[in-house]
GUFI-606504 format. One line per 2 residues: number of its first residue (from 1); for each residue x, y, z of C-alpha. Coordinates in steps of 0.1 Angstrom, whole numbers, always signed. Layout:
N
NUM = X Y Z; ... $
***
This chain:
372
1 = +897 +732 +1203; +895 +711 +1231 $
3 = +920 +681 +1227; +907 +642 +1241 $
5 = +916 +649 +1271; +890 +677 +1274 $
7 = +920 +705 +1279; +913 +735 +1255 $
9 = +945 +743 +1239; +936 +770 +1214 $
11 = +917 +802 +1210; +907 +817 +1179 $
13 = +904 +851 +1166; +881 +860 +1137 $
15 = +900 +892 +1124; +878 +917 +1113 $
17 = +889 +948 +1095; +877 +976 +1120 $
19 = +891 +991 +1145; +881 +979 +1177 $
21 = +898 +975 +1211; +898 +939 +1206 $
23 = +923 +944 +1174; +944 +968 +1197 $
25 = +947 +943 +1221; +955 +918 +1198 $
27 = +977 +943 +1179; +996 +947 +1217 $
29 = +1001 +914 +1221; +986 +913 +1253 $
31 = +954 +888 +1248; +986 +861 +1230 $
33 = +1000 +868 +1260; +978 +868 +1286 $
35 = +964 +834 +1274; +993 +815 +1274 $
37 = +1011 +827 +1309; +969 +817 +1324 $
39 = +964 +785 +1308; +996 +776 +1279 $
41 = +968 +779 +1257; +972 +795 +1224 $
43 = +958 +818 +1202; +955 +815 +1164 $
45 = +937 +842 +1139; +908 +819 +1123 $
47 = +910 +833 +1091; +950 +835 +1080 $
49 = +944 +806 +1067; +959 +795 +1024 $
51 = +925 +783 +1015; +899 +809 +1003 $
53 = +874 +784 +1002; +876 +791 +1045 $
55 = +864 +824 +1040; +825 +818 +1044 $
57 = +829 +805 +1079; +829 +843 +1084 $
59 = +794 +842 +1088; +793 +803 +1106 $
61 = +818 +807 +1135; +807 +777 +1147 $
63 = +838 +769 +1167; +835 +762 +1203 $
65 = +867 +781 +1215; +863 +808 +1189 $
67 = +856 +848 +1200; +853 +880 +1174 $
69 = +846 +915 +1174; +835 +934 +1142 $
71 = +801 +940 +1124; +770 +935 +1139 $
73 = +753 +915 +1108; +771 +886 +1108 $
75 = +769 +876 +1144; +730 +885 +1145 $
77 = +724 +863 +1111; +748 +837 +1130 $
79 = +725 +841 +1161; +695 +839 +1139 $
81 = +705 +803 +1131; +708 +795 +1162 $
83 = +748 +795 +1169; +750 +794 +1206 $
85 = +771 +830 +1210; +771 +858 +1238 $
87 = +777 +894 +1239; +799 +902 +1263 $
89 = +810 +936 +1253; +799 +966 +1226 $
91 = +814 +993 +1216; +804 +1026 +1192 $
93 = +831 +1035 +1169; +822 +1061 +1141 $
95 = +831 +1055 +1104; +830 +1073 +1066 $
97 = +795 +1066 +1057; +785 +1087 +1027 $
99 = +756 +1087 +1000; +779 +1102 +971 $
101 = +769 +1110 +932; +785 +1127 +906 $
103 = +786 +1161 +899; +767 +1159 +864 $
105 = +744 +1137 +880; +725 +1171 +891 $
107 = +721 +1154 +926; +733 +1176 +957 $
109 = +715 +1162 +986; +690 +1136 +998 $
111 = +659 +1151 +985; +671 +1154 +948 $
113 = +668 +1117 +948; +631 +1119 +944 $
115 = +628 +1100 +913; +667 +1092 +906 $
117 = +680 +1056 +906; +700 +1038 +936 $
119 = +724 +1010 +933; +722 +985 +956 $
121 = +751 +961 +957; +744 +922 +951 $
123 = +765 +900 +967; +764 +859 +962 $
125 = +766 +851 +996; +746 +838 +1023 $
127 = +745 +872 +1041; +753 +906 +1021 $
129 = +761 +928 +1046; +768 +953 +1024 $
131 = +736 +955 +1006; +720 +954 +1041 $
133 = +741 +985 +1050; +739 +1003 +1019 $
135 = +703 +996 +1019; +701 +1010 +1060 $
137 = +721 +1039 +1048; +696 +1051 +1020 $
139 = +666 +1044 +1042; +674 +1068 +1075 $
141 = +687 +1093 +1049; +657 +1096 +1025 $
143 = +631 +1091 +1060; +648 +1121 +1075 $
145 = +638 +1142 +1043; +601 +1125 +1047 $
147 = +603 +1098 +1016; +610 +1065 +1016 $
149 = +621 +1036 +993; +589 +1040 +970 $
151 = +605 +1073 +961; +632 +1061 +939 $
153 = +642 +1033 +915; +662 +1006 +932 $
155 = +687 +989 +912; +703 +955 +919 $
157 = +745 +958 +916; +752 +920 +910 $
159 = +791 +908 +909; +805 +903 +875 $
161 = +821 +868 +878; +857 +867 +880 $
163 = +875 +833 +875; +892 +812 +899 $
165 = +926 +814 +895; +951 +783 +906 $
167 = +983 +781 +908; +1007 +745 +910 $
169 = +974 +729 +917; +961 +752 +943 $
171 = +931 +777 +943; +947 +813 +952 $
173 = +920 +832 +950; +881 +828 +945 $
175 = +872 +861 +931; +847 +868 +964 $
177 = +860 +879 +1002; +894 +895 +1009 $
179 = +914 +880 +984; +891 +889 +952 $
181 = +871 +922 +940; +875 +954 +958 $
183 = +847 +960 +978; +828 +988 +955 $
185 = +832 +973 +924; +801 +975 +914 $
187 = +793 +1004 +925; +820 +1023 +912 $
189 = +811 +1009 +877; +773 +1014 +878 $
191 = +783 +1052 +888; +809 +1060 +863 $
193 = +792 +1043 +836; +753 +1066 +844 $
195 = +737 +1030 +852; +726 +1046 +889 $
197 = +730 +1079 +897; +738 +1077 +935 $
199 = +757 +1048 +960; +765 +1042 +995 $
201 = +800 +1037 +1008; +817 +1031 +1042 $
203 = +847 +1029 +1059; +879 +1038 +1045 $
205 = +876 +1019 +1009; +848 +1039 +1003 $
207 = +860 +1071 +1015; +892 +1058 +988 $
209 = +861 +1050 +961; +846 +1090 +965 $
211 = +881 +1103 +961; +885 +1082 +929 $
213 = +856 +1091 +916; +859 +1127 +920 $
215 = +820 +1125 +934; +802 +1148 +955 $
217 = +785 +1134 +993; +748 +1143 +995 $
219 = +747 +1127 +1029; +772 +1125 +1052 $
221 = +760 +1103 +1077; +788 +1097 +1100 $
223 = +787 +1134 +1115; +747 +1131 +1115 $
225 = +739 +1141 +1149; +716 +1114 +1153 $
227 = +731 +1081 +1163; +697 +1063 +1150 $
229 = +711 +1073 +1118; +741 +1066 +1119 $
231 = +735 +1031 +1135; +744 +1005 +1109 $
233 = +764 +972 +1105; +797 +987 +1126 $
235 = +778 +1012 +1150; +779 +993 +1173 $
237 = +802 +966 +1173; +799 +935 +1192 $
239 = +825 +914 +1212; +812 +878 +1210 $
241 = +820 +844 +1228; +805 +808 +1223 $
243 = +785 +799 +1247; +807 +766 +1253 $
245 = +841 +787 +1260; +824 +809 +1285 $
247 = +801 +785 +1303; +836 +761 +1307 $
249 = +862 +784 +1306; +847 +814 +1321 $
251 = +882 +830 +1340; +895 +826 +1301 $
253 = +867 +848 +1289; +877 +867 +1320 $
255 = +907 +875 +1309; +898 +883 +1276 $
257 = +870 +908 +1284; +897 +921 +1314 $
259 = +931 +929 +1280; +899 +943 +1253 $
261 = +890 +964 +1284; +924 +978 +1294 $
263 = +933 +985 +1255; +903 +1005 +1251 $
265 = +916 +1029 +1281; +947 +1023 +1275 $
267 = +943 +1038 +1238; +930 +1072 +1254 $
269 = +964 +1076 +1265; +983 +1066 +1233 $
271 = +967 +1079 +1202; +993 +1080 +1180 $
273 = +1002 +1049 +1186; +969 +1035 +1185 $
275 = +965 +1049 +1152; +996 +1030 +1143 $
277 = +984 +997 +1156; +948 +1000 +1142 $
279 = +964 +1009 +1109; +986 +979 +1110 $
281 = +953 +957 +1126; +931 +970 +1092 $
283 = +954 +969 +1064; +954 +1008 +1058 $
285 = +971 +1035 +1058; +973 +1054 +1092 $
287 = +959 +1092 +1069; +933 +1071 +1058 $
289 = +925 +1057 +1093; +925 +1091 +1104 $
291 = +903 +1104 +1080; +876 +1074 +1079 $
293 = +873 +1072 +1117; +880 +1106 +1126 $
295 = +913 +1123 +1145; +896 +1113 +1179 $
297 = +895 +1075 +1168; +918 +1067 +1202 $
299 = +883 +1080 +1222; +859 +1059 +1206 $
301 = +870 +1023 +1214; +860 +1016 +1249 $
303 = +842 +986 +1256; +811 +987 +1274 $
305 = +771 +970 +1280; +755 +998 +1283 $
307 = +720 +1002 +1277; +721 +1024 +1246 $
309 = +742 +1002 +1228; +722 +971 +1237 $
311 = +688 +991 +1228; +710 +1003 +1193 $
313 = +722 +969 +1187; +684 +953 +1187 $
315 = +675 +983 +1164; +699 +970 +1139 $
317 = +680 +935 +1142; +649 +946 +1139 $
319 = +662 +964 +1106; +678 +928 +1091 $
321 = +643 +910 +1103; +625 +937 +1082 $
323 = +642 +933 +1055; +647 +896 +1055 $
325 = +682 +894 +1062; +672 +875 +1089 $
327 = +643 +852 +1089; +639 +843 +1123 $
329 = +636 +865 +1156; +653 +861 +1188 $
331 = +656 +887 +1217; +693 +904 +1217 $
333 = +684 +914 +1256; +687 +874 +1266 $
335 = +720 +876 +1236; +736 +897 +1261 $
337 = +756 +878 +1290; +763 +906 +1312 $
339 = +779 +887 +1341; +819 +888 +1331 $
341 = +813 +927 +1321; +801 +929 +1361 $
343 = +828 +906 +1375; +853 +931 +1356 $
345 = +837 +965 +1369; +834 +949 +1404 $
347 = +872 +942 +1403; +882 +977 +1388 $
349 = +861 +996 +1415; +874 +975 +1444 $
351 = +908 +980 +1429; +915 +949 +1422 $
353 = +931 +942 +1388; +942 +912 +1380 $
355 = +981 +915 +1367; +982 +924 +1335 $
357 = +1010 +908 +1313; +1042 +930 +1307 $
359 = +1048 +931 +1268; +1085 +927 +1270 $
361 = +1079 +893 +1290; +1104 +868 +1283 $
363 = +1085 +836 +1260; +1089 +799 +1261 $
365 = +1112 +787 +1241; +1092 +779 +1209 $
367 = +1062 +797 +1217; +1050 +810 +1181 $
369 = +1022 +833 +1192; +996 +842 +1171 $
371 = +1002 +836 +1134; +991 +868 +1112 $
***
């Protein structure tokens, strides 16, 4: 935040758990870096923080000197409400996105779901993503086999509560968010125990959450050759600034577009070790990287404004309006701040790049860097 003098001081970084060029180059170093040899300003991850009771700002990043690249629902429900935020960058990044049932359930593709019952998870938060992408995920797969949601029986997946739990005084977990359930909780229980007889999962925990289950995919939408099917909440990821930082700090944002860039390209040069980084960014293990984002993973994170993302990333809005994820429109063509995505190609074709920070540059004495 800026300090009373008006100097900004410190960025931060909402992590989010996807691979992205954003988390390489955070994962490098470089951004850390980069930062403090421009300005001595530096940069902190907004959500390492002991409190759970932080973790709903994941959806409110109302922070003036805050940036984040991840899933597209947050930002457009944050967007919705009116946070002042820019795109500056998207990129497409395939994941494990599967309808799966179990074998006795009789179910061995989409149109054997005629009839059958879906479990829809139920979150008790202000935006559930999840139910919004598991409820995308059914809809493009039962269209493409010409029914629709009046074809099946929805069910609601609600949370079973889990207590708080405090320890010397202090609340250690909340039971919601990173630090509580595992992400298919529900699902995995409504499944096993023949409450619903088919789910949607994503990303590497639910690839984990097929495996455990022993079930059988009846959709897999990730290798759909379609990318209107398999756009959801991380196809396509957003890079997003506050308004604020970029309209006052605009060679910061610069900067920051210039080390997401240069990571993206860089990664087409280094796959193994952007596997390794991306596992360490996500939490997971690098075979289970591999497998949920594919062996070409390294290809798939440059950053760019293109107009087939942009159009993709306004489908995905119209799908949360629809749906009333969202209540209010806006137009994600005047979202988009295309300007330090053309300063950056202008200085790339020209062949002039800015000097990018050497990783094995000597630090200030005291310098932390960025607390994970």
């Amino acid at each position: 935040m800026p300090n009373r003098s008006g100097r900004l001081n410190q960025l931060l970084y909402a992590r989010c758990p996807v691979p992205s060029p954003l988390a390489l180059a955070m994962q490098l170093g470089w951004i850390e870096e980069a930062m403090y040899q421009l300005a001595g300003i530096e940069v902190r991850s907004l959500f390492e923080s002991n409190n759970p009771a932080d973790m709903p700002r994941h959806f409110e990043i109302n922070q003036v000197n805050a940036f984040r690249q991840g899933g597209s629902a947050p930002v457009i429900w944050a967007k919705s409400k009116h946070q002042d935020t820019r795109v500056i960058g998207l990129t497409w990044t395939d994941e494990y996105q599967t309808l799966i049932a179990l074998p006795q359930s009789g179910i061995h593709q989409v149109k054997d779901l005629r009839g059958r019952r879906i479990g829809l998870p139920q979150h008790n938060i202000q935006l559930d993503h999840s139910r919004a992408a598991a409820l995308r995920g059914f809809c493009v797969m039962l269209e493409s086999e010409g029914l629709s949601l009046k074809d099946v029986d929805i069910i609601d997946l609600p949370d079973h509560e889990i207590p708080t739990q405090v320890r010397d005084g202090q609340v250690v977990s909340t039971g919601t968010g990173r630090r509580g359930r595992y992400s298919y909780s529900s699902e995995i229980h409504a499944i096993s125990h023949g409450l619903v007889d088919a789910v949607y999962v994503k990303d590497v925990r639910g690839a984990q959450a097929t495996h455990l289950l022993g079930a059988q995919v009846i959709a897999d939408i990730n290798h759909h050759p379609d990318p209107y099917i398999r756009l959801n909440n991380c196809t396509p990821r957003p890079l997003t600034v506050n308004t604020w930082l970029l309209d006052h700090y605009p060679h910061l944002v610069d900067c920051l577009l210039q080390q997401t860039y240069t990571a993206g390209e860089w990664a087409l040069r280094h796959p193994d070790e952007t596997l390794s980084l991306l596992s360490r960014e996500v939490g997971w293990s690098e075979s289970w990287v591999s497998y949920a984002y594919g062996k070409e993973v390294h290809r798939s994170l440059q950053l760019d404004l293109s107009q087939e993302n942009i159009k993709r990333l306004g489908l995905y809005k119209d799908f949360l309006l629809k749906y009333h994820f969202i209540e209010q429109d806006f137009s994600v063509s005047q979202w988009i701040d295309p300007e330090p995505m053309e300063r950056l190609l202008k200085q790339l074709k020209h062949g002039n790049k800015r000097s990018r920070v050497l990783l094995n540059s000597k630090r200030p004495a005291g310098f932390s860097g960025l607390i994970h």
